[in-house]
C-alpha positions in Angstrom: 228.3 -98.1 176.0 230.1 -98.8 172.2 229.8 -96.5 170.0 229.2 -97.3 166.4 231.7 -96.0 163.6 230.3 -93.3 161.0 230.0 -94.6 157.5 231.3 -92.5 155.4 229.6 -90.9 152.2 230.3 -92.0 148.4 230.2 -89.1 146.1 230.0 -89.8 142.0 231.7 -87.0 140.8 231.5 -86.0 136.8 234.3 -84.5 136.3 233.5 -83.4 132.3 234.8 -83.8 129.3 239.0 -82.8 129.9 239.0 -78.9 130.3 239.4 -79.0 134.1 237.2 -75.4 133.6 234.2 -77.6 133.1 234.8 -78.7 136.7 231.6 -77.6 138.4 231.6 -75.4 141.7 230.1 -78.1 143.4 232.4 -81.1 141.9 235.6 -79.0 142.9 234.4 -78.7 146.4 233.7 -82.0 147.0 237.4 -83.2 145.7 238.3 -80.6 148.1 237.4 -81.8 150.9 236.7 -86.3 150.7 239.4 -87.8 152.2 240.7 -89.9 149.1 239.3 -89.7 145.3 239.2 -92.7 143.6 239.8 -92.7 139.7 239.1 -95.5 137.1 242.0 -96.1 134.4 241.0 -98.1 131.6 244.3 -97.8 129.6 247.6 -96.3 130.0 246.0 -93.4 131.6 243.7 -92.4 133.7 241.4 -89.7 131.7 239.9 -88.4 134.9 243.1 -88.7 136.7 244.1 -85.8 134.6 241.2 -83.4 135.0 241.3 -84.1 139.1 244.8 -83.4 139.5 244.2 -80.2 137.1 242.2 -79.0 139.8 242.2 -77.9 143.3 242.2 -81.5 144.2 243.0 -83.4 147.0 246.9 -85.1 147.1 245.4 -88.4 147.7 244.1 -89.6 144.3 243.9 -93.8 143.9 243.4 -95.3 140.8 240.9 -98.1 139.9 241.8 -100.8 137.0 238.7 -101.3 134.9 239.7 -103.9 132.0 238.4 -102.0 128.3 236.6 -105.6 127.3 233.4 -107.1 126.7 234.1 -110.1 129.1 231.6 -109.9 131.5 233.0 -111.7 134.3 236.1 -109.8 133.8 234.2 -106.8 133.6 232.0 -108.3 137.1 235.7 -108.8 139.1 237.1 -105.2 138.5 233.6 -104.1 139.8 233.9 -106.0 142.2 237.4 -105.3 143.3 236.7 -101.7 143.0 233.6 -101.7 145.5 235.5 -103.6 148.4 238.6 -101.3 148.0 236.3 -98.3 148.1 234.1 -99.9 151.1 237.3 -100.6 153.0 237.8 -96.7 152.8 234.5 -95.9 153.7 233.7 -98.1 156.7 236.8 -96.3 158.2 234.7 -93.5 158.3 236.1 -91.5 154.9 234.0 -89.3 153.0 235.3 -90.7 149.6 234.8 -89.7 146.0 234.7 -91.6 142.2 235.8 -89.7 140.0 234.5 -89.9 136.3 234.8 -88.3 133.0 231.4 -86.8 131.6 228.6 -87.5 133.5 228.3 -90.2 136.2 225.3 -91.3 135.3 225.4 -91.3 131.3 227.4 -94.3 129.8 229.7 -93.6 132.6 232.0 -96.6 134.7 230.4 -95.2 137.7 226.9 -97.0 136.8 228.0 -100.7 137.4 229.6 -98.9 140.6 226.4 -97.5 142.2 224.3 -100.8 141.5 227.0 -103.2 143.4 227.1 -100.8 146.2 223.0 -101.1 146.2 223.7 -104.6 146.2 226.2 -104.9 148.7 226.3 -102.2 150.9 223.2 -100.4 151.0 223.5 -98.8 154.1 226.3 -96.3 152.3 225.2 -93.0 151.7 225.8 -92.1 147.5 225.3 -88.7 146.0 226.0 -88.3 142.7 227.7 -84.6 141.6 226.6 -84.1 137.9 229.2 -83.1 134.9 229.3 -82.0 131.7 229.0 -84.8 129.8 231.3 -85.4 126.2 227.8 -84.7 124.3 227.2 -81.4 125.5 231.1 -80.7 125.1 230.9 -82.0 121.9 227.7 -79.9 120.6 229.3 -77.3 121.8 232.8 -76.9 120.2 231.1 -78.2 117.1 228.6 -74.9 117.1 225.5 -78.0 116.3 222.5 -78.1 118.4 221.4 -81.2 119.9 217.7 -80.6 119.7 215.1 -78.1 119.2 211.3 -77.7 119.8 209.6 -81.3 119.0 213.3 -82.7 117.7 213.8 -86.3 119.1 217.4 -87.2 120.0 219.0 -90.8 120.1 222.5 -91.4 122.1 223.8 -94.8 121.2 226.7 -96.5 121.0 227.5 -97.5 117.7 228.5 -101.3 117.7 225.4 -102.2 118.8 223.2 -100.5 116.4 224.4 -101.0 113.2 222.1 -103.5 111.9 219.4 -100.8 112.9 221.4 -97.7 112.1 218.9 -96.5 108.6 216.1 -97.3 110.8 217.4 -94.9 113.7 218.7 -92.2 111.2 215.1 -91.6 109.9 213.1 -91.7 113.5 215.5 -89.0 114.9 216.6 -85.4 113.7 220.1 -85.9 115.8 221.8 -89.2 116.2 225.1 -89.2 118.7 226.9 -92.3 117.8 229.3 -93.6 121.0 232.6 -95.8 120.5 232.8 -95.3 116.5 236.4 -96.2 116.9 234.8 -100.1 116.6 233.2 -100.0 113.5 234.0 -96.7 111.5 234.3 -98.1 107.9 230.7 -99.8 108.4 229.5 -96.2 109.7 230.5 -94.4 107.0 229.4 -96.8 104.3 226.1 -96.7 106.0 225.9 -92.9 106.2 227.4 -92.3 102.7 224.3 -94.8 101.3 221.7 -93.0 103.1 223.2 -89.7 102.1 224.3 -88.3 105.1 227.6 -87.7 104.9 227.2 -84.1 105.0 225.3 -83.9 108.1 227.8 -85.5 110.4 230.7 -84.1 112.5 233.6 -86.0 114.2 234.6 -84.9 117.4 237.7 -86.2 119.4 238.2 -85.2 123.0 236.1 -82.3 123.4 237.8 -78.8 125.4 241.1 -80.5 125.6 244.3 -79.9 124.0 244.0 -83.0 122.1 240.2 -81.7 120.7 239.9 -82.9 117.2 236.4 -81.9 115.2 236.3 -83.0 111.6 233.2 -82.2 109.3 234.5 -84.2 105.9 234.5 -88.1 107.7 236.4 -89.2 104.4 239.5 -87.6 106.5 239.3 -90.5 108.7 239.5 -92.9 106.0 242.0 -95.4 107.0 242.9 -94.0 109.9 242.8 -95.4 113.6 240.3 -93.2 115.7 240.8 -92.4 119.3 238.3 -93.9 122.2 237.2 -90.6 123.5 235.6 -89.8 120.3 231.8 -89.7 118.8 229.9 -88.8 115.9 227.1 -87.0 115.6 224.5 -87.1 112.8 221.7 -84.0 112.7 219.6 -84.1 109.8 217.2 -80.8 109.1 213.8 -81.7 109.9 211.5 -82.1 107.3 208.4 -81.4 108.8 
């Protein structure tokens, strides 16, 4: 009689926003204990890389290359290639973990992840470990509140709103704007026009040692703004 190997389990960890603090109980106990945690790396570093290894981690960490362009078969391959090295691990039997700044399920590399293993191989089991995503971070060491009462909040990232942007700015008393670093001048023409200027605050790498939170944007005139960054926009409501 054969006996048929255990799959292992995929876990989507969020590992926050950088201050391996934010690490939630539940998040530090699963790094603890999967047999390997993989880690995407966009750049020269791996963001999350930092935060795992800040914690009570496992020794085994494996990064993942993820190309930072809007190619989408580029994009498609590295999703690809990062699936079948993850399955390989898996269908060994390994409990094994993705590791991801923020949130796994906001805006986060793990997304395109979880729908090619859906695709591919849907008999693996997924849970997904929440985190603190950059927002809350961000809101936070900025002292703002996202919303209140009947407040309506937009999350969008910016290069793909622009032509929009006064229309957004109007339906919606806070407005966090993703990946600013793209198109900064245009934003703050746009806000300056539609006086707003003084209702926005810069953040850059929120609860890290790198944390940058700037509430006059003409400081960033001219100068090149980091990837882990937003902007967020929170008007007073009028009504």
């Amino acid at each position: 009689m054969s006996s048929k190997r255990k799959v292992g389990r995929l876990y989507g960890v969020g590992v926050g926003p950088g201050d391996p603090e934010l690490l939630t109980l539940k998040a530090s106990k699963v790094l603890s204990q999967v047999s390997v945690v993989f880690v995407p790396k966009g750049g020269k570093e791996s963001y999350a890389r930092k935060v795992v290894e800040g914690s009570k981690g496992p020794g085994r960490v494996i990064e993942l290359e993820f190309p930072m362009v809007r190619d989408g078969e580029k994009l498609e391959r590295a999703h690809l290639k990062a699936v079948e090295k993850m399955a390989e691990r898996l269908f060994e039997g390994d409990d094994c973990a993705f590791a991801t700044e923020g949130d796994p399920l906001l805006y986060s590399t793990f997304v395109p992840i979880l729908m090619k293993f859906r695709e591919l191989y849907p008999e693996v089991d997924i849970e997904v470990i929440p985190g603190v995503s950059s927002i809350s971070a961000s809101t936070a060491r900025a002292l703002i509140p996202l919303a209140s009462g009947r407040e309506k909040v937009a999350i969008i990232p910016a290069p793909y709103v622009l032509d929009r942007l006064p229309e957004v700015l109007k339906g919606f008393e806070t407005v966090v704007l993703l990946k600013i670093y793209k198109v900064f001048p245009q934003l703050l023409r746009l806000l300056e026009e539609n006086g707003l200027l003084g209702s926005c605050v810069y953040i850059q790498r929120a609860t890290t040692d790198e944390e940058m939170v700037v509430r006059d944007l003409r400081e960033l005139e001219g100068k090149a703004l980091d990837y882990l960054s937003l902007l967020m926009v929170r008007r007073e409501d009028e009504g």
